[in-house]
C-alpha positions as CSV (number, residue, x, y, z in Angstrom):
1,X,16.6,-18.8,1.8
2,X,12.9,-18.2,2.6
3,X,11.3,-15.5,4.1
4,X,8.1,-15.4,6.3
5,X,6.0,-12.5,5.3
6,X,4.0,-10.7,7.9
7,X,0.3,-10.2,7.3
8,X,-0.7,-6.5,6.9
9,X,-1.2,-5.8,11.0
10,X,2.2,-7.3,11.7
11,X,4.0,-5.0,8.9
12,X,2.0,-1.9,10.3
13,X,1.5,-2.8,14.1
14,X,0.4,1.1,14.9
15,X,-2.9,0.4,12.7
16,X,-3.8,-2.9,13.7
17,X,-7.1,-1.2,14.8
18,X,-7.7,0.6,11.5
19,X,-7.3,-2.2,9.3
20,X,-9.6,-4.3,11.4
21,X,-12.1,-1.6,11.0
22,X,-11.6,-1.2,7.1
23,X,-11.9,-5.0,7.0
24,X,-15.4,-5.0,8.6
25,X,-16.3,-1.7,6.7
26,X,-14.7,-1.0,3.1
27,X,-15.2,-3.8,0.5
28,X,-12.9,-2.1,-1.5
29,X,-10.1,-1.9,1.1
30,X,-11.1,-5.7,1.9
31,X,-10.3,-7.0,-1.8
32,X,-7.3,-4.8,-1.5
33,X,-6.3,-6.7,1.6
34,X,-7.4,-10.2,0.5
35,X,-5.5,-9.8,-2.8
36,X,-2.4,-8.7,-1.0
37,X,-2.5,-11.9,1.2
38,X,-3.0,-14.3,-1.7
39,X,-0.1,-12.4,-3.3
40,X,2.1,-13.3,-0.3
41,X,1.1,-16.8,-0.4
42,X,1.9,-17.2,-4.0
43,X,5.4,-15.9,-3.6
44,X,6.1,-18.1,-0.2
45,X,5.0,-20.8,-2.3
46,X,7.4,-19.7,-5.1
47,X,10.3,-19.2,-2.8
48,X,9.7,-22.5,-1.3
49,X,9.7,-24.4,-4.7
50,X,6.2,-25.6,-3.9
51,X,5.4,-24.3,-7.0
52,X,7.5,-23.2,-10.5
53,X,6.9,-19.6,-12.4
54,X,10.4,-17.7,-14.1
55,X,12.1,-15.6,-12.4
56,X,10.5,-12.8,-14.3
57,X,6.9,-13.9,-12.9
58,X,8.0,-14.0,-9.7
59,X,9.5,-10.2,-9.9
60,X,6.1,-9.1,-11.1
61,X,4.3,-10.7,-8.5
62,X,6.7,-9.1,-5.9
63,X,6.2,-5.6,-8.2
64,X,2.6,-5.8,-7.7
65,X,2.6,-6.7,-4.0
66,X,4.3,-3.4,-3.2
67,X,1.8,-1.0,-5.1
68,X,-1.1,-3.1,-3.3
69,X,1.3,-2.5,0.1
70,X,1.6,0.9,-0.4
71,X,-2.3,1.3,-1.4
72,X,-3.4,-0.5,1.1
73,X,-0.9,2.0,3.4
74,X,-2.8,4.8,2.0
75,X,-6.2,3.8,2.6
76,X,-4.9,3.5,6.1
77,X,-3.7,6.7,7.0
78,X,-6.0,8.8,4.4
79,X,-8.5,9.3,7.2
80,X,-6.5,8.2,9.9
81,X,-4.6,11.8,10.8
């Protein structure tokens, strides 16, 4: 079964403000972001069939989605408290 992943303001709704303002200010959170969202493409594809990798690839690629999640989370709320 395929899941619908959530861009980054719908998985943290409380700092839909703050990651708009990162977007428009911090290139480094903004290659963060767009790497995280081509990440989530690639594994709907994958889940989908749309495209083929081993199984092995496709835990990776999920692997490295959540440390850019959880970076991404902590360039949120570094300066956000």
């Amino acid at each position: 079964m395929s899941k619908h992943y959530l861009d980054l303001a719908h998985e943290f709704p409380s700092l839909k403000e703050r990651i708009a303002m990162l977007l428009s200010a911090d290139d480094s959170f903004r290659r963060l972001h767009e790497h995280y969202e081509e990440l989530n493409q690639r594994i709907e594809r994958l889940e989908k069939r749309l495209e083929l990798d081993s199984e092995l690839a496709e835990e990776k690629l999920r692997k490295e989605r959540l440390k850019l999640k959880d970076q991404l989370y902590q360039a949120l709320t570094s300066e956000h408290r």
